[in-house]
C-alpha positions, 0 to 999 in steps of 0.5 A: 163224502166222494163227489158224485159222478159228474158228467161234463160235455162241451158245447162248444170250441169258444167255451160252455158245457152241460153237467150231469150228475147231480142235484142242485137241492143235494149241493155241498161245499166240496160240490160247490167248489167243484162246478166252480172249477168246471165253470174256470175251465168252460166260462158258461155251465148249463144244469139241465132237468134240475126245475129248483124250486125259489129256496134251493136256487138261492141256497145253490147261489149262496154258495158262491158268494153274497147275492143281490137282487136286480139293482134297477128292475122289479121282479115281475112275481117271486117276491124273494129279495135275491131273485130276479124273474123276468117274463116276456112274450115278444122279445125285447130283453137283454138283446144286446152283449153285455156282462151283468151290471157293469155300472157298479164299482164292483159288478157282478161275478156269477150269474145263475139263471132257471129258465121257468118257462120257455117258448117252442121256438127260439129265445136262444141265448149267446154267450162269447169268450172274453178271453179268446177275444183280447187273445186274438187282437193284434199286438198294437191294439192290445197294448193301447186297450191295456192304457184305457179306461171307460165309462159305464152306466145304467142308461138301458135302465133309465139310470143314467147317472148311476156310473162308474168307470173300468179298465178296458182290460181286465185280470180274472182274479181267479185264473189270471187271465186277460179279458176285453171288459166293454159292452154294447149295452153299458159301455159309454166312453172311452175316458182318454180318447176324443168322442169320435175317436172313442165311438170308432174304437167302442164300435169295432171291439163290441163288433169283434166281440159278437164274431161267431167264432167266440160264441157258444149259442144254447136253446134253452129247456124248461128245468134247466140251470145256467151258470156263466161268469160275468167277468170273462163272458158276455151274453145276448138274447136272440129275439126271435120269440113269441110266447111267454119266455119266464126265467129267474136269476140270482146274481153273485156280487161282487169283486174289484175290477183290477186293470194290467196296469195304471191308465197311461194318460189323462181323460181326454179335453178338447183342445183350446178350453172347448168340450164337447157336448154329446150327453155322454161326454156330460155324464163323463165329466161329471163323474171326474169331478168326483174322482181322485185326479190322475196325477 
């Protein structure tokens, strides 16, 4: 069966685009694999008019891979164990950049999202390009980002002790690109670096990332479909809203996160025996205590 004819418009000079041309109810393989390329090429693809129903979301999603509802967060309705729906009425969600579940070893690939119900004004959604960002840091600060490691976890949850630690830069496995994988909202620690030395790295690359130049900003309609990969974007929701904001998501899980290379140095001690005492610097070392050494 041909494919049907898509119509693709880009949004933005960073990344995102809008497809037209299909149902999401009608997805095939061959389609499927299609608005997987397209989302290589863009990063972050937006369906809109497609109102799916619970049944041909999840189907649309099992294309991509396996899916798995919200580890931390209960569904605010829908009781279909791979949707996650959120209702909200005066922000306060998801408003700092951040990749979906970066506190799992393995986190998630692909989000994809139906905006149910919308506000009339604002509630927008950003979205930055992962790839642009490490490609525009200078020669030196790339070569020490592709040394270190860092330590995520589900604080913003309430789950602090659920955790683990990733390369600071990341290869997509599917296009071999390069990306800055830390966030605002999970990222904790650099593994290597002293505390203070780890906060003044952390606050410039997460201030970086959130540069207008990397972002695509979209104002959402009732009915539309969003698709962005997690492993080379990162999103934020603008809480400038009042009146009720509903979405439902599925989220696909979940490769390895592989780095360039092997961290060039050991996690970071004070000097002398002494260690520091902030609460995440506790955590850190707690989750060491379980891993493999270095050495």
């Amino acid at each position: 069966m041909p494919l049907p004819p898509l119509k693709v418009t880009r949004l933005a000079t960073a990344l995102g685009a809008e497809v037209r041309g299909f149902d999401l109810a009608d997805v095939d393989v061959a389609v499927a694999s299609e608005i997987e390329r397209l989302l290589f090429e863009h990063q972050v693809l937006f369906f809109p008019d497609q109102h799916p129903s619970v049944e041909t979301h999840v189907a649309f999603g099992e294309h991509f891979g396996e899916l798995q509802g919200h580890p931390h967060l209960a569904n605010a309705e829908t009781e279909h164990d791979k949707i996650f729906e959120l209702h909200a009425s005066r922000g306060g969600i998801a408003d700092e950049w951040h990749s979906d579940l970066t506190f799992l070893p393995r986190p998630s690939i692909y989000a994809i999202l139906h905006m149910k119900r919308t506000p009339s004004l604002g509630g927008d959604t950003q979205w930055a390009n992962l790839y642009q960002v490490f490609d525009e840091l200078s020669p030196p600060m790339q070569d020490l980002c592709q040394g270190l490691t860092a330590l995520h976890n589900a604080e913003p949850h309430g789950k602090p002790e659920v955790m683990t630690v990733h390369p600071l830069v990341r290869v997509h496995p599917g296009t071999g690109r390069k990306v800055l994988f830390v966030n605002e909202h999970f990222t904790r620690r650099i593994v290597e670096l002293s505390r203070s030395e780890s906060d003044n790295l952390l606050g410039y690359l997460t201030r970086f990332i959130a540069h207008p130049r990397f972002a695509l900003r979209y104002h959402w309609s009732e009915g539309t479909v969003a698709m962005w990969d997690n492993r080379c974007t990162q999103h934020t929701v603008l809480n400038d809203f009042e009146g009720e904001r509903i979405i439902q998501r599925v989220t696909v899980m979940g490769d390895e996160v592989t780095g360039t290379a092997e961290p060039r140095w050991q996690p970071y001690e004070r000097p002398g025996g002494r260690s520091d005492t902030t609460r995440h610097d506790r955590l850190l070392r707690r989750h060491l205590r379980n891993q493999p050494s270095r050495d």
